[in-house]
C-alpha positions in Angstrom: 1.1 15.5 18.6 0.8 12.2 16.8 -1.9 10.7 14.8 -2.6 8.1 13.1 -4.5 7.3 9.3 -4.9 3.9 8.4 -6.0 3.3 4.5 -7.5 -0.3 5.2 -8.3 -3.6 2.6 -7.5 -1.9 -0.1 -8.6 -5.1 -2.0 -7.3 -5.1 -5.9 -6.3 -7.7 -8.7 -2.5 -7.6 -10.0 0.0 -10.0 -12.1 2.9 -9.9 -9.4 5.1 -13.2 -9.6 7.6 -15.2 -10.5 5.9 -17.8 -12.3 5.0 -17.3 -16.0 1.5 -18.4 -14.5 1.1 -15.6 -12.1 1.6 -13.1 -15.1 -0.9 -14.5 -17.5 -3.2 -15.4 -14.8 -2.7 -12.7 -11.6 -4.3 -12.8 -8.7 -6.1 -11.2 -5.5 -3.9 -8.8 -3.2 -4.9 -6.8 -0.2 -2.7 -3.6 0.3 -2.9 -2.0 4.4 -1.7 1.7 4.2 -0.9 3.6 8.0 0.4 6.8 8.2 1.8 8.3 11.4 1.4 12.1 11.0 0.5 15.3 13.1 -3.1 16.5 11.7 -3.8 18.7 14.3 -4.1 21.6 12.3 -6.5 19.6 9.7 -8.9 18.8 13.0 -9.1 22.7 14.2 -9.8 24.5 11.1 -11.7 21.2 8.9 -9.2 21.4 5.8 -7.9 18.5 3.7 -4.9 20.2 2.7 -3.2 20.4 6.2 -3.8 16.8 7.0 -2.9 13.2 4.4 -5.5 12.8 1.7 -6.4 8.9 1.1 -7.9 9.4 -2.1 -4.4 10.4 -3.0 -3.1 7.1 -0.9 -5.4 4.8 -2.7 -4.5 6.2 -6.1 -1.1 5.7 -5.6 -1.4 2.1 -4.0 -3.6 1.8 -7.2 -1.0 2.6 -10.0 1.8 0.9 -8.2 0.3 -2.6 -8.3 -1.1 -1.8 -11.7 2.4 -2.3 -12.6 3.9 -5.9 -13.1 7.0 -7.0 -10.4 8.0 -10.3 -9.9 8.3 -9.9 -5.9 5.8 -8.2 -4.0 9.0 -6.7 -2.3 9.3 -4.6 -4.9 5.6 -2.9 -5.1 6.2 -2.6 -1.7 9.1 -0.4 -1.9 7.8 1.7 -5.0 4.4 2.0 -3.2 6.2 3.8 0.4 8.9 5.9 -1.9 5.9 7.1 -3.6 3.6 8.0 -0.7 7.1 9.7 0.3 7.5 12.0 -2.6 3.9 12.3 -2.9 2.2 13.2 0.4 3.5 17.0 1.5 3.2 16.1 4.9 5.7 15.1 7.6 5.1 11.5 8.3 5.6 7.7 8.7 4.5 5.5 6.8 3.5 1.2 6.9 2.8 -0.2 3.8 1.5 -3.8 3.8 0.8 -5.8 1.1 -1.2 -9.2 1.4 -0.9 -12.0 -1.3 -4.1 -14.0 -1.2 -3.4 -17.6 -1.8 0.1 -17.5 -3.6 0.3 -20.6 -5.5 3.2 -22.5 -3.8 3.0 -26.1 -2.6 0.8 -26.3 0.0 -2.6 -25.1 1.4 -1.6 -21.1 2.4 -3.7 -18.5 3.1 -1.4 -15.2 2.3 1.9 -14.4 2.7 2.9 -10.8 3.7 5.5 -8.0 2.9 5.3 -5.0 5.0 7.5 -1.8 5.2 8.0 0.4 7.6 10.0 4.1 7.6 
């Protein structure tokens, strides 16, 4: 059977960039966690360990954009290898991350990396 978990607007502040600006400065990021995953099991007998724990999600979407990248691309990719190492559970996994207002020319709202497995 297949379920779904969705770790939502996980809203944090990080120095992800290019610019020397974006380094010093940092800025507002929105991360979207959802995991594809059988918790069946979890459901019948009311036990965390047979189902995907999103303390455990949040705290790894936590340290991985606690640490500095240049490209968003790159959280993304150490975020979803991580939940894969991590979480002891068969699953899939969508990672999206949300830059709010990226300082590029122009008036843009977010611009958006998301990975899928």
């Amino acid at each position: 059977m297949k379920h779904k978990i969705e770790v939502n607007g996980i809203q944090l502040y990080a120095f992800h960039g290019c610019l020397d600006e974006e380094a010093r400065i940092g800025g507002n990021y929105q991360v979207d966690v959802k995991i594809q995953t059988d918790f069946s099991e979890a459901a019948l007998l009311d036990d965390l360990t047979k189902t995907v724990d999103y303390v455990a999600v949040n705290k790894i979407v936590g340290e991985e954009m606690a640490i500095r990248s240049k490209l968003i691309e790159h959280v993304g990719l150490r975020i979803l290898n991580r939940l894969k190492a991590e979480i002891p559970h068969p699953a899939s996994y969508n990672v999206r991350i949300i830059k709010i207002s990226p300082p590029i020319n122009g008036d843009v709202k977010n611009v958006v990396v998301e990975f899928e497995n």
